[in-house]
VEXBA-550135 format. One record per residue (C-alpha): y, z, x negated; residue in one letter. Coordinates in steps of 0.25 Angstrom, whole numbers, plus 5000, padded with zeros to 4 digits. Layout:
! VEXBA-550135
YZXA/...
This chain:
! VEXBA-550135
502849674844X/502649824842X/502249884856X/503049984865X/502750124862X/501550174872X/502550264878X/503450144884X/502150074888X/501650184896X/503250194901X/502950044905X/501750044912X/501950144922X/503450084924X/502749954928X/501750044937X/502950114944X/503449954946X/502249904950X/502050024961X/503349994965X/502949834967X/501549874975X/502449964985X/503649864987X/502749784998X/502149865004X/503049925015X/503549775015X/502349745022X/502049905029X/503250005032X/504549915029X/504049795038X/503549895050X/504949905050X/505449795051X/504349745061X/504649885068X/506049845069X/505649685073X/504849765086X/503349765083X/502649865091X/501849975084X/500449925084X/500949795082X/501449865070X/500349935066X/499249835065X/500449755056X/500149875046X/498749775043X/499749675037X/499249775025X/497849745024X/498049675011X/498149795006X/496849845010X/496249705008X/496649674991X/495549724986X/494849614989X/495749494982X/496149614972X/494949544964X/495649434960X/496649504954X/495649574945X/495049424941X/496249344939X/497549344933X/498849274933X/499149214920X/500049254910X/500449384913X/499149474911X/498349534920X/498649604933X/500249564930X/500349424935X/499849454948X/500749574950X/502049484948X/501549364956X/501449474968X/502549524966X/503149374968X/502449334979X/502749474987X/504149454985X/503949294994X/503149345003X/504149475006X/505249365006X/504549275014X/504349385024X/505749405026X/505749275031X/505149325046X/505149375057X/504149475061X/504649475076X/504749345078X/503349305070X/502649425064X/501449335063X/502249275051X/502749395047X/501449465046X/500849375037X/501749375029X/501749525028X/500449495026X/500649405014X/501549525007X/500349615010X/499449535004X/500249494990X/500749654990X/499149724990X/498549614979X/499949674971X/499449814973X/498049764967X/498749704956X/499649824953X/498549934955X/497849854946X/498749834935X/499449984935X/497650024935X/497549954921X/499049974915X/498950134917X/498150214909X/497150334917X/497950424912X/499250344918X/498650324931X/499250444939X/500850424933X/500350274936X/499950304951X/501150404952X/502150264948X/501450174956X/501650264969X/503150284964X/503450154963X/502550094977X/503350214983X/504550174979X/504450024983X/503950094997X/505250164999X/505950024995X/505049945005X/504850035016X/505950145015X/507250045009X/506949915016X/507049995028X/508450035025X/508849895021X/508449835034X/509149925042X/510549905033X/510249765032X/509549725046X/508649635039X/507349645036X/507149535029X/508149555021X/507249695016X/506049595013X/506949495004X/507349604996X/506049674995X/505549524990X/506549504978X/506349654975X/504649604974X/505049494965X/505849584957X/504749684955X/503949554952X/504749524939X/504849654934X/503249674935X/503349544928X/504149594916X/503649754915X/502049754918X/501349774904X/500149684903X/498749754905X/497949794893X/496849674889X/495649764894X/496049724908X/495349604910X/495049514925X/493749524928X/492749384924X/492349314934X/492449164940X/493749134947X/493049054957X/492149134962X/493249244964X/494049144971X/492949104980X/492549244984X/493949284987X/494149174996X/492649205003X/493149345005X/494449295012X/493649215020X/492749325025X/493949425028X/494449295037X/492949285042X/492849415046X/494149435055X/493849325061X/492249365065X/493049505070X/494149445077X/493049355084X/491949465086X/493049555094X/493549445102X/492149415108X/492049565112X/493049545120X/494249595112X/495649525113X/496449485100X/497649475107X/497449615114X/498649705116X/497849825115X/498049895101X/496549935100X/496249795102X/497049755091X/496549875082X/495049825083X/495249695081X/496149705068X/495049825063X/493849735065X/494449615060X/494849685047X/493549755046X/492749625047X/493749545037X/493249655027X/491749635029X/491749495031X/492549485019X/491849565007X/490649505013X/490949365009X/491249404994X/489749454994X/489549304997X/490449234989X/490649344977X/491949374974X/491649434961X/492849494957X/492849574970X/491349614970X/491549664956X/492749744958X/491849814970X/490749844962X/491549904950X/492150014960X/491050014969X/490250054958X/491150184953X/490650314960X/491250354971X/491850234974X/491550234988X/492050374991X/493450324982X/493650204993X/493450305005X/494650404998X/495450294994X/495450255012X/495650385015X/496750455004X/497850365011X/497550345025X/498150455032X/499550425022X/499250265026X/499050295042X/500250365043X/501250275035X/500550155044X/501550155053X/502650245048X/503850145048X/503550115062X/503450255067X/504650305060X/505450165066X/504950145080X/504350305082X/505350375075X/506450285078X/507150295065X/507850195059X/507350095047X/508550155039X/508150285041X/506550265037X/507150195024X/508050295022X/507050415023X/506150315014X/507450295003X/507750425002X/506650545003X/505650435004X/506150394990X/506250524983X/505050574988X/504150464984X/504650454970X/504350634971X/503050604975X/502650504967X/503050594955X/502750734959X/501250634961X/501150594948X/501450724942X/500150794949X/499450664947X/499650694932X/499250854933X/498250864942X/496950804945X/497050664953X/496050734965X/497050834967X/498250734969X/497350644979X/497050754987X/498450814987X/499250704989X/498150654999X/498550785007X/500050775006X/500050615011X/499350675024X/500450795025X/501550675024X/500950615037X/501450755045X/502850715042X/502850595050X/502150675059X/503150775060X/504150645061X/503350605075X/503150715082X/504450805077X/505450675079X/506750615074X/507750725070X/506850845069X/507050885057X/508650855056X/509250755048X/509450735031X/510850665027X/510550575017X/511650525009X/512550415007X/512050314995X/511950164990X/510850124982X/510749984977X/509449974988X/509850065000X/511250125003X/511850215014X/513250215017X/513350355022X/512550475026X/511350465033X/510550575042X/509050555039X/507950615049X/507350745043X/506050725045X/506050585043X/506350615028X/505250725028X/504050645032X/504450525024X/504650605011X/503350655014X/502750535015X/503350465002X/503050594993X/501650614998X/501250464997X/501850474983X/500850564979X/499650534986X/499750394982X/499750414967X/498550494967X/497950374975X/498450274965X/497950354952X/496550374960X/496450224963X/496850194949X/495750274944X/494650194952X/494850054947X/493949994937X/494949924926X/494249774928X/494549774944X/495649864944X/496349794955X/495049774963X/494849914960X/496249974964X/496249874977X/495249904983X/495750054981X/497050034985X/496549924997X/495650055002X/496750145002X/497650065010X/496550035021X/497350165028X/498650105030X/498349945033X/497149985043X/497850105050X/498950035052X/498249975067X/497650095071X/499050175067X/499850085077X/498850115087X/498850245084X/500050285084X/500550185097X/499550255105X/499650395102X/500950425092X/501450435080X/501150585080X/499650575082X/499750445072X/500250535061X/499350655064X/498150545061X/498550495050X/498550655043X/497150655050X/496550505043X/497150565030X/496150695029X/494850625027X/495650545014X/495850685007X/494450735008X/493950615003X/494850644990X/494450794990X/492950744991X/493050634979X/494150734971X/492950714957X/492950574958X/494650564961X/494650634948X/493750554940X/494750424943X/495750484933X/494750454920X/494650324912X/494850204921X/493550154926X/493050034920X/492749914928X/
């Protein structure tokens, strides 16, 4: 069979990249800004809520199970492919099964399951990132980037703008999550039918199946050991578990984490996971590789620590409705978040890919002032906007509606800036991954970057309970500054990401 003309196939590719962007974003809210809301509704305190926000440490965590994704694969459908559809499955029984409980009357239950959704959505984002880092091209990398942050943005506004608007009109969230799960199946089977399989020069790593198995379950069990030694210590110096005391609480889920860490990338040195260690010594042994890790903490932290806690601060601090946060999310939020994904990839295709780090670092700070501006100025300062009447197959309103003036403003800010800054992130990460472990590569990346929004998500509730949302939002400016001289310091090396692939 004669094949499609390169054109189409190009066409192809980066529709399946917009797709497979919009399938990474779909859970994440799911799990972060939609389900605050719902536990916002259900009457869980701030800290309480805060330190929930580490239901997301999969996400910081994948790279270390993204290992066997680079060695095995699922048979018949190629690499990288298989695993991306059976995710997908999976994701839509565990959202479905969520909405089968309570978080008031057992959020216990309902955090692991959360939990669960977390865990089966980050080990999607290592197989995506991995897959989109071998179909494109380099020279497709920033158009690439600019269609995954388009698609991931607009799954974002679906799960954590439109949901919020069907729980209110349908007073059942629940019901939000049921949808949200045959929506992840859906996606599922169009993957399925659309992804182009990955040329023949991508190839699993060799090595013995066994041994991976074994050191993968030895670094489980020292991530176990380890929480349990740091629990244990912290009790003997006299601290309580069970203590009220939102310090208290702070320290012993800190530690605990930090000791999981240790204890568990020490036991793959004892029992090798050699997938792992391999993947760590290809990108260790790049120049630079260091200084990349500490920019890729720092470029998103200050975006991360605001957005922590943004769902409750506009519910519970602002008091405004979960209609109206959707609403402001379907509307400006939408059209702003497909203009600064656009407006994104157009600078990411004419000017250097240091400049676009640096300057959409610098507008992801200036966004955090308009939910400062939202704190200290209030509810109504800046007037109301109208929005219109409309039905839409996925949202309608049957008549006009006012809309809070500075509501709108900061979070079409947020959405436009995040757009951009996040595709110059995505066509940086891209350009650090060896092609062997792609998907270690990319997740341990990615897992770095996210390390601002899981573990300020305890300290933000803290924060912000003991001394506002005001002072909260100035921080989270302030946290940001040290990410953007990281990049104007490493601006060479940024630029040297966006030659030839780097082999393995």
């Amino acid at each position: 069979m004669e094949a499609p003309p390169a054109g189409l196939q190009r066409l192809r590719r980066l529709f399946v990249i917009l797709l497979l962007g919009f399938a990474s974003g779909l859970p994440l809210a799911l799990t972060g800004g939609a389900m605050q809301a719902w536990l916002t509704v259900d009457g869980l305190d701030l800290v309480t809520l805060g330190f929930l926000s580490l239901i997301g440490i999969p996400y910081t965590f994948k790279f270390l199970w993204a290992p066997l994704i680079d060695r095995f694969d699922l048979p018949l459908l190629g690499r990288r492919r298989g695993w991306i559809v059976l995710l997908l499955l999976l994701l839509a029984a565990a959202l479905l099964a969520m909405s089968t409980l309570s978080p008031s009357r057992n959020l216990a239950l309902f955090a692991s399951a959360a939990v669960l959704v977390a865990c089966l959505s980050a080990t999607l984002d290592v197989v995506i990132d991995a897959y989109r880092t071998d179909l494109l091209a380099p020279a497709e990398r920033g158009l690439g980037g600019s269609l995954t942050v388009l698609g991931y943005r607009l799954a974002m506004v679906l799960s954590g703008g439109i949901t919020l608007i069907w729980a209110e009109q349908w007073q059942s969230w629940p019901q939000v999550y049921r949808v949200m799960a045959a929506l992840a199946a859906t996606v599922g089977v169009l993957a399925l039918a659309l992804m182009p399989p990955l040329p023949e020069r991508f190839k699993a790593p060799v090595s013995r199946a066994g041994s991976e198995l074994r050191g993968f379950l030895a670094l489980v069990a020292g991530v176990a050991l380890g929480a349990w030694l740091a629990h244990q210590a912290l009790v003997l110096l006299g601290l309580d578990p069970a203590s009220k005391d939102r310090w208290v609480r702070l320290v012993f889920v800190v530690t605990q984490i930090a000791a999981a860490m240790l204890m568990g990338l020490g036991a793959t040195r004892r029992v090798p996971f050699e997938t792992l260690n391999a993947s760590l010594r290809s990108y260790f042994g790049m120049r630079g590789a260091g200084a990349f890790l500490a920019l890729v903490v720092l470029y998103k932290v200050g975006d991360a620590f605001a957005l922590s806690l943004s769902t409750p601060f506009l519910l519970k601090g602002m008091g405004f409705s979960q209609a109206e946060v959707g609403l402001a999310n379907k509307t400006i939020g939408l059209l702003m978040t497909i203009v600064g994904a656009i407006v994104g990839g157009f600078f990411l295709l004419r000017v250097r890919l240091s400049n676009a780090v640096i300057a959409f670092g610098v507008l992801q700070l200036v966004s955090n002032l308009g939910f400062y501006l939202l704190a200290r100025e209030g509810a109504g300062a800046w007037g109301t906007v109208q929005v219109p009447a409309f039905n839409l197959l996925i949202v309608h309103l049957d008549q006009p509606t006012p809309m809070d003036g500075l509501l709108l403003f900061a979070l079409s800010l947020d959405n436009f800036a995040g757009g951009m800054g996040t595709a110059a992130f995505v066509a940086l990460l891209s350009g650090l991954c060896g092609t062997r472990f792609s998907a270690t590569h990319y997740a341990l990346l990615s897992a770095f970057a996210t390390l601002g929004r899981v573990f300020v998500g305890p300290f933000a509730g803290v924060l912000a309970d003991a001394y506002g949302w005001q002072v909260f939002f100035l921080v989270s400016v302030v946290v940001g500054v040290p990410g953007l001289l990281m990049a104007w310091w490493l601006r060479r090396e940024v630029d040297a990401t966006t030659q030839l692939a780097r082999p393995a």
